[in-house]
DSSP file (Angstrom, degrees, kcal/mol; ACC not computed):
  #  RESIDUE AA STRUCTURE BP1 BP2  ACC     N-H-->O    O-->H-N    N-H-->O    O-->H-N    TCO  KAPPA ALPHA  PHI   PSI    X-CA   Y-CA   Z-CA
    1    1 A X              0   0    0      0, 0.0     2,-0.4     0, 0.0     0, 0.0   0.000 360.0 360.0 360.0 134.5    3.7    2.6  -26.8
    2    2 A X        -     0   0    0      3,-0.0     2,-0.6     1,-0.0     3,-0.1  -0.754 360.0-126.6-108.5 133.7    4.3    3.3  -23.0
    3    3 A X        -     0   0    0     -2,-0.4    -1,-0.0     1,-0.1     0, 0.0  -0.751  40.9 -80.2 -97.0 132.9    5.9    6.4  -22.3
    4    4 A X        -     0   0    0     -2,-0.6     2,-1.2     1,-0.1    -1,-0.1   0.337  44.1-124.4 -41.5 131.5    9.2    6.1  -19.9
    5    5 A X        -     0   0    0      1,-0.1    -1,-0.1    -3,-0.1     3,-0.1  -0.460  26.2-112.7 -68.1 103.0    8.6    5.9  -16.5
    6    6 A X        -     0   0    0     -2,-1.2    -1,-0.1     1,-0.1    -2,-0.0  -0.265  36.0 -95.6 -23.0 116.0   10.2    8.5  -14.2
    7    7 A X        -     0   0    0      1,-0.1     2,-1.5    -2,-0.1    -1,-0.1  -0.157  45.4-125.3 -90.2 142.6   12.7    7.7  -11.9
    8    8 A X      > -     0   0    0     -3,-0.1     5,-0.7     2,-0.1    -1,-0.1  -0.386  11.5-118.7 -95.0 108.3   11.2    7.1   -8.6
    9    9 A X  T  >5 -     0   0    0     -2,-1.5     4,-1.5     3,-0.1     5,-0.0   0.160  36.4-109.7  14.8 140.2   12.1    8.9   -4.9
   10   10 A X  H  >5S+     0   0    0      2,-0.2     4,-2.2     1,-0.1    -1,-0.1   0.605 121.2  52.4 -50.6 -30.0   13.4    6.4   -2.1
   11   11 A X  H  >5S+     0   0    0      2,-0.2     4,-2.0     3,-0.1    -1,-0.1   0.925 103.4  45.4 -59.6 -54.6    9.8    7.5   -0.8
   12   12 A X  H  >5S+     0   0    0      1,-0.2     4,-2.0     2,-0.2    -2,-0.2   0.998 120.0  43.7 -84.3 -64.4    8.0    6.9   -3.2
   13   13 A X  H  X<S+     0   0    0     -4,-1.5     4,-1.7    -5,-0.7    -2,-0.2   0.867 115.0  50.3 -10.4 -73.7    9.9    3.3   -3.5
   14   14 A X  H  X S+     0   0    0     -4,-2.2     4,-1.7     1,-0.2     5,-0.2   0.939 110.5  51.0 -62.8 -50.9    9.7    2.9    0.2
   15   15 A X  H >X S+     0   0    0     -4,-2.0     3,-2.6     2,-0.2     4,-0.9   0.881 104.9  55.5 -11.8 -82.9    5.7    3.7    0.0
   16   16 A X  H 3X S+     0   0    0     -4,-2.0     4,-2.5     1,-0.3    -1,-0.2   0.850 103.6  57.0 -36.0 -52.3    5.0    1.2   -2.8
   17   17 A X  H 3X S+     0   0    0     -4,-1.7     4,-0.9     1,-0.3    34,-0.3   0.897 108.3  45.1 -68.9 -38.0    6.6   -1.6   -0.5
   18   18 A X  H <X S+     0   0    0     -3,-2.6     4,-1.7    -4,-1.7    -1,-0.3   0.786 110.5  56.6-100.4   2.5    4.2   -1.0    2.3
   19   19 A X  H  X S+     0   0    0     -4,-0.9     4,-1.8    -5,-0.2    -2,-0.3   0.784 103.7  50.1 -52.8 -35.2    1.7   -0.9   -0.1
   20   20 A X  H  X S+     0   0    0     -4,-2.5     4,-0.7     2,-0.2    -2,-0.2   0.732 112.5  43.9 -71.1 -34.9    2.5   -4.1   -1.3
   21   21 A X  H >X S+     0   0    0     -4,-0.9     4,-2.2     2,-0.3     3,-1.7   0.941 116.6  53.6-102.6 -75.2    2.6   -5.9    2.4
   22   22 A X  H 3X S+     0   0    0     -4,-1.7     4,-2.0     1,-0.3    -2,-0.2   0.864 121.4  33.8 -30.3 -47.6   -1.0   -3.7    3.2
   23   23 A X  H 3X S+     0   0    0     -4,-1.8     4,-0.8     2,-0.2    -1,-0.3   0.637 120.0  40.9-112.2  -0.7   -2.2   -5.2    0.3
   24   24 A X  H <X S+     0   0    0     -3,-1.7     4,-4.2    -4,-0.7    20,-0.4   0.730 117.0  58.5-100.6 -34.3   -0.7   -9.0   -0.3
   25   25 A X  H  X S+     0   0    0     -4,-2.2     4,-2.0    18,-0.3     5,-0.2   0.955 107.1  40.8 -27.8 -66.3   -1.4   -9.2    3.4
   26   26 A X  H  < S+     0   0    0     -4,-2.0     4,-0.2    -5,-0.4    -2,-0.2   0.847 113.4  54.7 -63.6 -35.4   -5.0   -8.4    2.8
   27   27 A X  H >X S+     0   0    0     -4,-0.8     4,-1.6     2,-0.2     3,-1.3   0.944 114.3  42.8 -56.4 -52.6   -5.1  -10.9   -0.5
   28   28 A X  H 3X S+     0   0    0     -4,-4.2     4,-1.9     1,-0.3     5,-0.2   0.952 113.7  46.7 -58.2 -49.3   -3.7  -13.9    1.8
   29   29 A X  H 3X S+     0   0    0     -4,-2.0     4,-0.8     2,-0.3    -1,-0.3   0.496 120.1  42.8 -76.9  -8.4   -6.0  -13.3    5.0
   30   30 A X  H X> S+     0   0    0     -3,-1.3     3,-1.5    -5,-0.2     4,-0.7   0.918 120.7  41.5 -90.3 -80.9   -8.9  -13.0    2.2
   31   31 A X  H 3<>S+     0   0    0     -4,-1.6     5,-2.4     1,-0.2    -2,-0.3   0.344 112.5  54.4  15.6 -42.5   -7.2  -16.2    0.3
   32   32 A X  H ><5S+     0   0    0     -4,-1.9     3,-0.7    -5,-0.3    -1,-0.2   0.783 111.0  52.2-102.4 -50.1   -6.5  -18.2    4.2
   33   33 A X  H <<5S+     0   0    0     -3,-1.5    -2,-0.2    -4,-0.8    -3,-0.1   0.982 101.4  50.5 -61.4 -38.4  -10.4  -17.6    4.7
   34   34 A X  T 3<5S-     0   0    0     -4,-0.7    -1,-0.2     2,-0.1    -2,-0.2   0.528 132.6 -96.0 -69.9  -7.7  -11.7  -19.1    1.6
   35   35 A X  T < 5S+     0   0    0     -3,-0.7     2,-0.9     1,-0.2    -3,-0.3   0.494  84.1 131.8 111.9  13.8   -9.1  -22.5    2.8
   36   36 A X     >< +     0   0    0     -5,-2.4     4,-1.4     1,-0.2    -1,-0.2  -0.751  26.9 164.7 -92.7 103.7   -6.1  -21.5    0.7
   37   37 A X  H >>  +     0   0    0     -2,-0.9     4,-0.8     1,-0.2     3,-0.6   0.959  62.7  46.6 -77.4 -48.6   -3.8  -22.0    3.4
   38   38 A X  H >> S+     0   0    0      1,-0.2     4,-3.1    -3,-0.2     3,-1.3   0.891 113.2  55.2 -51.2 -38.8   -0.3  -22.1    2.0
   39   39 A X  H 3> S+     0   0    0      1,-0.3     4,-2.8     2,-0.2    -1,-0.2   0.761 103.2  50.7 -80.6 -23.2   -1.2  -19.0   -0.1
   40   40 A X  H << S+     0   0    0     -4,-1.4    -1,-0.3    -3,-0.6    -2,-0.2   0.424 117.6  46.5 -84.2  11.2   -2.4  -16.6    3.0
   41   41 A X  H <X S+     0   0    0     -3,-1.3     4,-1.0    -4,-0.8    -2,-0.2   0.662 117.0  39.7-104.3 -57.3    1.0  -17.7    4.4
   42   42 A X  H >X S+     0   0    0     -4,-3.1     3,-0.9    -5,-0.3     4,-0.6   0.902 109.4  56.5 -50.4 -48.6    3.1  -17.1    1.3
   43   43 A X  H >X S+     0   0    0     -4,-2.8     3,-3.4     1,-0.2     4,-1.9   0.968 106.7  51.9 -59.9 -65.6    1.5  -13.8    0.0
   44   44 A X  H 34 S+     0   0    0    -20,-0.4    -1,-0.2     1,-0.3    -2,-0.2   0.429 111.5  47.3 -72.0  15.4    2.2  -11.9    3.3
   45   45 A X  H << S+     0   0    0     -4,-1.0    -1,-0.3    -3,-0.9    -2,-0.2   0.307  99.5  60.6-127.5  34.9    5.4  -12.8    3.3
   46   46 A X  H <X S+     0   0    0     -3,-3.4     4,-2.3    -4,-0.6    -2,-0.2   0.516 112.9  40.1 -88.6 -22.7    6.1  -12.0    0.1
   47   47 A X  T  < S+     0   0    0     -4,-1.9     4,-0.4     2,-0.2    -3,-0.1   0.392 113.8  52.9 -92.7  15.4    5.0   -8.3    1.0
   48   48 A X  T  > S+     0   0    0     -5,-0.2     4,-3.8     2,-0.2     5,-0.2   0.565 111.5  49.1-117.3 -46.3    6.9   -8.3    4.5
   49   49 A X  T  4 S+     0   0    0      1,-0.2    -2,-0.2     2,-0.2    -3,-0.1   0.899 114.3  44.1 -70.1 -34.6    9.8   -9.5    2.3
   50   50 A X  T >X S+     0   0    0     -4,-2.3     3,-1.7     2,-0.2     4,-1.6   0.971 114.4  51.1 -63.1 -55.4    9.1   -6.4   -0.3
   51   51 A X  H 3> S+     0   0    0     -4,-0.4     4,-2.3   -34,-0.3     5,-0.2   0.885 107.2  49.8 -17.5 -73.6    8.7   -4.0    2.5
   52   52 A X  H 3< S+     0   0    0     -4,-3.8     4,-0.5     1,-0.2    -1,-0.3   0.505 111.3  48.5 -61.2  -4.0   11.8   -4.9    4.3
   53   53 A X  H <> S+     0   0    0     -3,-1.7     4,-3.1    -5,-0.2    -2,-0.3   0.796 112.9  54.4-107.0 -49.9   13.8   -4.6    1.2
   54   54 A X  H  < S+     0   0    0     -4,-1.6    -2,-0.2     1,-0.2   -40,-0.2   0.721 112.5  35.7 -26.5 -43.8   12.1   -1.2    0.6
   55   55 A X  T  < S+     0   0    0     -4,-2.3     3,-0.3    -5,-0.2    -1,-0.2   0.871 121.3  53.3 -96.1 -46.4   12.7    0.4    3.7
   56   56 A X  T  4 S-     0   0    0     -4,-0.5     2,-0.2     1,-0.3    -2,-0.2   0.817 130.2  -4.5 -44.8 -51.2   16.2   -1.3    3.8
   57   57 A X     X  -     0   0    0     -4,-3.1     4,-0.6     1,-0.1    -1,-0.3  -0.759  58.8-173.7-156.2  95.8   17.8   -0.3    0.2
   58   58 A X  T  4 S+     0   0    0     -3,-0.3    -4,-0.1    -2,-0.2    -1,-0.1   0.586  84.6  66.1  -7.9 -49.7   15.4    1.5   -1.9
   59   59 A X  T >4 S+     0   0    0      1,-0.3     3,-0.6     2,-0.2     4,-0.4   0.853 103.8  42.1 -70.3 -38.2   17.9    1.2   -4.5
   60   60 A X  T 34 S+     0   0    0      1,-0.3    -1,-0.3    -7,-0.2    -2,-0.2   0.677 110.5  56.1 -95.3 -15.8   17.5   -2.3   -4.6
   61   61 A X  T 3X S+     0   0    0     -4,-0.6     4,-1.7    -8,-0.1    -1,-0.3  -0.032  76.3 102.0  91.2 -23.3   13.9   -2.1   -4.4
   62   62 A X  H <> S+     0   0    0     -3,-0.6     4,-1.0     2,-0.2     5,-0.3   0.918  80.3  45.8 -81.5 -46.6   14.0    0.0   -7.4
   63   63 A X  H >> S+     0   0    0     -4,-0.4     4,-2.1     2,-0.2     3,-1.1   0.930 106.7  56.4 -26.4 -82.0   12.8   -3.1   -9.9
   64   64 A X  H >> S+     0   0    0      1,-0.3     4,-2.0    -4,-0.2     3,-0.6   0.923 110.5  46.9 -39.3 -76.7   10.2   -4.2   -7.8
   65   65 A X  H 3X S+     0   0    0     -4,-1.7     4,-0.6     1,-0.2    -1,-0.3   0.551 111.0  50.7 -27.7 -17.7    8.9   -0.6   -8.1
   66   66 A X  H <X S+     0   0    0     -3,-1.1     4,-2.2    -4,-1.0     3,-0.4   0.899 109.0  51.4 -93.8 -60.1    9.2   -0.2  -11.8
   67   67 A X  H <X S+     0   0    0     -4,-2.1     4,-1.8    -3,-0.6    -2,-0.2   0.660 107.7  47.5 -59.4 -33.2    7.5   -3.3  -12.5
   68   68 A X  H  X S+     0   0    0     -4,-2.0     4,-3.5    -5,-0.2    -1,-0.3   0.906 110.2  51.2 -88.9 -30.3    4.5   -2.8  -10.6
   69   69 A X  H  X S+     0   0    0     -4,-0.6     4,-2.5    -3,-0.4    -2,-0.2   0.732 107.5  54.5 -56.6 -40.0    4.0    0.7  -11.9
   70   70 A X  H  X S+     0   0    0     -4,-2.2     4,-2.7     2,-0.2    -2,-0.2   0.951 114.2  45.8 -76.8 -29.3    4.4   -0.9  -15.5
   71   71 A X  H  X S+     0   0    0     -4,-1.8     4,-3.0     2,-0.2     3,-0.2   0.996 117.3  39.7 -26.7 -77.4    1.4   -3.4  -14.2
   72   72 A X  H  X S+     0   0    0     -4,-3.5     4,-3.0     1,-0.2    -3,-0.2   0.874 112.3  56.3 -55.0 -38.5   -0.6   -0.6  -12.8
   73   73 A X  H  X S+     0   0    0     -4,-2.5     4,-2.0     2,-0.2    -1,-0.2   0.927 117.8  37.5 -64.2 -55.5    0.4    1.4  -16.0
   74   74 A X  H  < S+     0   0    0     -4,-2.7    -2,-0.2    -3,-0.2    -1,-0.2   0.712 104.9  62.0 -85.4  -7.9   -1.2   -1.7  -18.2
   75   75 A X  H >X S+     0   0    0     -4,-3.0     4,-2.4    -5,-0.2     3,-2.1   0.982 106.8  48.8 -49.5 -68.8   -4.0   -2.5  -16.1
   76   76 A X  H 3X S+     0   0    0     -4,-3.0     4,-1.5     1,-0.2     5,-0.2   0.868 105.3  62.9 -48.2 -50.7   -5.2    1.4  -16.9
   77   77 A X  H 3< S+     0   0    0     -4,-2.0    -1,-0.2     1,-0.3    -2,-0.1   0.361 117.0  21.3 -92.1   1.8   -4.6    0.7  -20.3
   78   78 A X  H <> S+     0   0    0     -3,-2.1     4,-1.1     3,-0.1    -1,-0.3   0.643 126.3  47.8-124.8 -35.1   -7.1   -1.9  -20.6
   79   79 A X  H  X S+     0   0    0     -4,-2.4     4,-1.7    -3,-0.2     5,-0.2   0.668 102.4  63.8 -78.4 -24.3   -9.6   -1.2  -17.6
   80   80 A X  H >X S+     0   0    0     -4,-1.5     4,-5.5     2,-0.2     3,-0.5   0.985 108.5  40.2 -94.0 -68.5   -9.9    2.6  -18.3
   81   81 A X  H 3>>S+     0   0    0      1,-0.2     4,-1.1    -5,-0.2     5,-0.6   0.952 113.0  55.3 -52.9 -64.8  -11.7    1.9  -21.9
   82   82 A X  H 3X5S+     0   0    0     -4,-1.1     4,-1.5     1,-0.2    -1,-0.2   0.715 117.6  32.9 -13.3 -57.8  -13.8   -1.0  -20.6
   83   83 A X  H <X5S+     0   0    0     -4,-1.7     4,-0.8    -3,-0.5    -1,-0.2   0.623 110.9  62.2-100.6  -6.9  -15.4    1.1  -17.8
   84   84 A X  H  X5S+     0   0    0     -4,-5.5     4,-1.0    -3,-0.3    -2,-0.2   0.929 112.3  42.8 -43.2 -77.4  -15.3    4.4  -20.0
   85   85 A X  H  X5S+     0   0    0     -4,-1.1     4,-3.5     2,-0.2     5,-0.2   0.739 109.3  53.0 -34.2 -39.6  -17.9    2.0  -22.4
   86   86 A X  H >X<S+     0   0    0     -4,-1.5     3,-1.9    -5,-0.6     4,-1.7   0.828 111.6  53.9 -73.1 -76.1  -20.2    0.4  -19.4
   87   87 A X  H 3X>S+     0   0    0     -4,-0.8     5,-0.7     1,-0.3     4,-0.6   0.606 113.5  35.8 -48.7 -33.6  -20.7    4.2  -18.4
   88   88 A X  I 3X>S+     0   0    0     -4,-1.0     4,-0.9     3,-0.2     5,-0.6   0.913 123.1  43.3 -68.3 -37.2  -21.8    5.4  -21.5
   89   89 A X  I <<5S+     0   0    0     -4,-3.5    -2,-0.2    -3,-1.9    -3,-0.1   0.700 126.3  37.5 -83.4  -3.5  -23.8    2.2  -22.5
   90   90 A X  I  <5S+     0   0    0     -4,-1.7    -1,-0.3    -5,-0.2    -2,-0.2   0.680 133.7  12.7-102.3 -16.8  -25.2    2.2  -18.9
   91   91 A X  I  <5S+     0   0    0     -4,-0.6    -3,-0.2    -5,-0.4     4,-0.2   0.880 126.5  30.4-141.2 -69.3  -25.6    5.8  -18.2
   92   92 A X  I  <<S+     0   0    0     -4,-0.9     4,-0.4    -5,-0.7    -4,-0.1   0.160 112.0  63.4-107.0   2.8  -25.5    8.4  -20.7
   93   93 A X  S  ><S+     0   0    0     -5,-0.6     4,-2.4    -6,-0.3     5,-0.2   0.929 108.4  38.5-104.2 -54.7  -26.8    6.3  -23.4
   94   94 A X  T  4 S+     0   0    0      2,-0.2     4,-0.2     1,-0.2    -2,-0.1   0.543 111.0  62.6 -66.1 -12.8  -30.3    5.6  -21.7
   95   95 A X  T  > S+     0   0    0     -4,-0.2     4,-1.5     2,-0.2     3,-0.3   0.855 103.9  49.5 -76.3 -48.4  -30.3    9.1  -20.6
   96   96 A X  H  > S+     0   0    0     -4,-0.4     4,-1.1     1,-0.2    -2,-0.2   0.957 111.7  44.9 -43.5 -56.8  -30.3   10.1  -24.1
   97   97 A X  H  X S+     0   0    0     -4,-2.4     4,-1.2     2,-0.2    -1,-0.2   0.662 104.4  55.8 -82.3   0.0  -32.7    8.3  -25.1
   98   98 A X  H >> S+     0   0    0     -3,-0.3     4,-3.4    -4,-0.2     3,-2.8   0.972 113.7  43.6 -70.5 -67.4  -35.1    8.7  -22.7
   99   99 A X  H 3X>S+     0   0    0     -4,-1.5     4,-2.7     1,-0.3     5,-0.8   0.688 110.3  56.8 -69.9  -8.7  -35.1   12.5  -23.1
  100  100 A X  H 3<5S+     0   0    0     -4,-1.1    -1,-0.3    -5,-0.2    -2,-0.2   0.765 114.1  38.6 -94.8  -9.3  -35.0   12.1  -26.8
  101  101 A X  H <<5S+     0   0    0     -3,-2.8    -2,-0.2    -4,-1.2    -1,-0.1   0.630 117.8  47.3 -96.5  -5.0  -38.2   10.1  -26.7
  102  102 A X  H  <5S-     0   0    0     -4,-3.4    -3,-0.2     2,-0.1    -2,-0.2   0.894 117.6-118.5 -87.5 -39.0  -39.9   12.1  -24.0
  103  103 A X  T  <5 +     0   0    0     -4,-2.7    -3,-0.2     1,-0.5    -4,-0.1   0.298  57.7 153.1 128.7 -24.7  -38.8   15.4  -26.1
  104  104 A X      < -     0   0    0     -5,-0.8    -1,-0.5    -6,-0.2     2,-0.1  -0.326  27.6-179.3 -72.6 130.8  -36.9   16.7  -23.9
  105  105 A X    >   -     0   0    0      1,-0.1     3,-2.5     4,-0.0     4,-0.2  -0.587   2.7-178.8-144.1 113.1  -34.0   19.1  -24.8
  106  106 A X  T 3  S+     0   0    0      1,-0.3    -1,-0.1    -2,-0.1    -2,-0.0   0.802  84.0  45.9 -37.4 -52.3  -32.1   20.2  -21.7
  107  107 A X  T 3  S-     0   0    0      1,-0.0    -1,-0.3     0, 0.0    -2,-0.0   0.458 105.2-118.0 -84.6 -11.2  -29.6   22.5  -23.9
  108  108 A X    <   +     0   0    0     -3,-2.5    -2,-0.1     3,-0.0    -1,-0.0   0.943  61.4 151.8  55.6  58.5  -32.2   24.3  -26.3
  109  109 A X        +     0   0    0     -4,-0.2    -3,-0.0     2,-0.1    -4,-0.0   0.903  40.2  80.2 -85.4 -41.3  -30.4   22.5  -29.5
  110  110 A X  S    S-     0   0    0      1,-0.1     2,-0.5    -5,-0.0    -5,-0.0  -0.422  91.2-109.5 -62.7 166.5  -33.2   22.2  -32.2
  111  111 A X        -     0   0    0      2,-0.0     2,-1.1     0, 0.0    -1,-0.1  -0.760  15.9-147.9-120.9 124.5  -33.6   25.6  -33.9
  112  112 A X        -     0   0    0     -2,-0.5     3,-0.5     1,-0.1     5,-0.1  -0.756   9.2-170.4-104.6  87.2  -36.6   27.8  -33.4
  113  113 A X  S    S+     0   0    0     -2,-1.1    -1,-0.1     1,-0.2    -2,-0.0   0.282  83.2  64.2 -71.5  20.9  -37.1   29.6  -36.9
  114  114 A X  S    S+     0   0    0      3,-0.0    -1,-0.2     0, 0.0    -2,-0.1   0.697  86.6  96.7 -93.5 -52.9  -39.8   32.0  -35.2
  115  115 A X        -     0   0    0     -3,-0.5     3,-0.1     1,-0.1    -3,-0.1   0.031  58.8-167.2 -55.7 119.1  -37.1   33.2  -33.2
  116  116 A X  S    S+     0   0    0      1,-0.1     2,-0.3     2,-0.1    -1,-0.1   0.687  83.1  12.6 -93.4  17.3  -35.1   36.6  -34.0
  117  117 A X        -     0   0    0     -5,-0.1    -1,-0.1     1,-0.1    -3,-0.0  -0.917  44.5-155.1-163.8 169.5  -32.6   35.5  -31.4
  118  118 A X        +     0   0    0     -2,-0.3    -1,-0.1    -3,-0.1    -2,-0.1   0.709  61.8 125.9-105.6 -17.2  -31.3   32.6  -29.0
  119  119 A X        -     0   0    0      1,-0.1     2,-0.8     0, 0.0    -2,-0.0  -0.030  48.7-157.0 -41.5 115.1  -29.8   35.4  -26.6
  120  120 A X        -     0   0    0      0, 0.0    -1,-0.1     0, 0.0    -2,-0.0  -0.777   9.8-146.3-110.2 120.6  -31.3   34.6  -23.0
  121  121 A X        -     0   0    0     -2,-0.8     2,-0.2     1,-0.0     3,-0.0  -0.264  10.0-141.6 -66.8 155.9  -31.2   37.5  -21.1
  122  122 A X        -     0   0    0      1,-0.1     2,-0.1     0, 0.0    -1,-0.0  -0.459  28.8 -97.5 -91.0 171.8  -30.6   37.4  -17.2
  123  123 A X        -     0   0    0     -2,-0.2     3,-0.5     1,-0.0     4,-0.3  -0.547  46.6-126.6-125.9 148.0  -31.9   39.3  -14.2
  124  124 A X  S    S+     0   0    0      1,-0.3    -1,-0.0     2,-0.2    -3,-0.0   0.123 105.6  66.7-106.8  38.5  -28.9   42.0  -13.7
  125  125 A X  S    S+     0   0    0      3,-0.1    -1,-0.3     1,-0.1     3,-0.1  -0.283  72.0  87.7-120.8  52.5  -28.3   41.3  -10.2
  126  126 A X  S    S+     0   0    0     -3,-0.5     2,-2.5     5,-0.0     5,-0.2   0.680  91.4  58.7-134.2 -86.7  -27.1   38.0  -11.5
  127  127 A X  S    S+     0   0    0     -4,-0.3     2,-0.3     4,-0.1     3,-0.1  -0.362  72.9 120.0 -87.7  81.3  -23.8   40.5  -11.7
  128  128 A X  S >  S-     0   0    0     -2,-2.5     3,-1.4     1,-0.2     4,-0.5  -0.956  72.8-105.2-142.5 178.0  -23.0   41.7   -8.5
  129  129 A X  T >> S+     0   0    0     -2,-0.3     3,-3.7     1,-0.2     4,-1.6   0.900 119.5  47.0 -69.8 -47.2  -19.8   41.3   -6.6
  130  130 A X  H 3> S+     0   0    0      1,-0.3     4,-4.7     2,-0.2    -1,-0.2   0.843 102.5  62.3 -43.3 -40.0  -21.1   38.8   -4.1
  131  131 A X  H <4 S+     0   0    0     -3,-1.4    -1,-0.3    -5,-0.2    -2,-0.2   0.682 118.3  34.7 -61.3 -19.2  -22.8   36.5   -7.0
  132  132 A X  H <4 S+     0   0    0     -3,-3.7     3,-0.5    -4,-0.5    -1,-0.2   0.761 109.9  61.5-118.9 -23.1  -18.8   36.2   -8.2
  133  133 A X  H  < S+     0   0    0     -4,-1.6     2,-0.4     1,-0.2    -2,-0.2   0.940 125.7  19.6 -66.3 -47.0  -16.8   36.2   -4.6
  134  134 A X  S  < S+     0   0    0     -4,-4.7    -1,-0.2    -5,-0.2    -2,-0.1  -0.640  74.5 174.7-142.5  96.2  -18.7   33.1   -3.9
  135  135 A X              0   0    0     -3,-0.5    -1,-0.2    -2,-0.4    -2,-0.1   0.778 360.0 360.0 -57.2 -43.1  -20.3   31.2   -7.0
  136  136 A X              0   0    0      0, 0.0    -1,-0.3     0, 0.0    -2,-0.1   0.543 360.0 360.0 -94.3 360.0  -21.7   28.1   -5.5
């Protein structure tokens, strides 16, 4: 379920539209090297033609703008899990297990029953004003 789209600014509108000519421009001339000629003629003037309607009437413009936002809006909604999942199965998943067969634990999780507390004390000029004015 998509939640309703805000209605957008004549800016924001007008934006989108030269986004659209930057960027169907840049598909054709990609498209016109690889030999698809008709398409590197047609694609930037399909964005010359959004553009100019942009910058011209917004209002009318206002579709086009909706529609691509509900694009972009279901694009994330399928690309966002996908590359959540490669980054954990690439990334945090072999990092785990590396340190869990080397031993390693970074965070002091397993439980030390020798110990009569986990408290790790700090050096007390750790708290002085500078150490909080500028943290990094």
């Amino acid at each position: 379920m998509t939640a309703a789209l805000k209605t957008p600014t004549p800016r924001e509108i007008r934006a989108t539209g030269l986004v659209a000519l930057a960027g169907f421009a840049a598909l054709g001339w990609a498209l016109g090297r690889r030999g698809h000629h008709v398409a590197s003629l047609v694609l930037p003037a399909v964005g010359l033609a959004w553009a100019l309607l942009a910058l011209a009437s917004p209002r009318a413009a206002r579709p086009l703008h909706q529609g691509w936002m509900r694009l972009g809006e279901l694009l994330g909604r399928v690309t966002t899990p996908l590359l959540l999942t490669a980054v954990f199965v690439l990334l945090v998943l072999p990092t785990r297990l590396f340190l869990w067969l080397r031993g390693i634990d970074p965070i002091e999780r397993r439980p030390d029953r020798k110990a009569a507390s986990y408290w790790n004390d700090r050096a007390p000029e750790t708290f002085d004003r500078a150490s909080f004015e500028r943290p990094w």
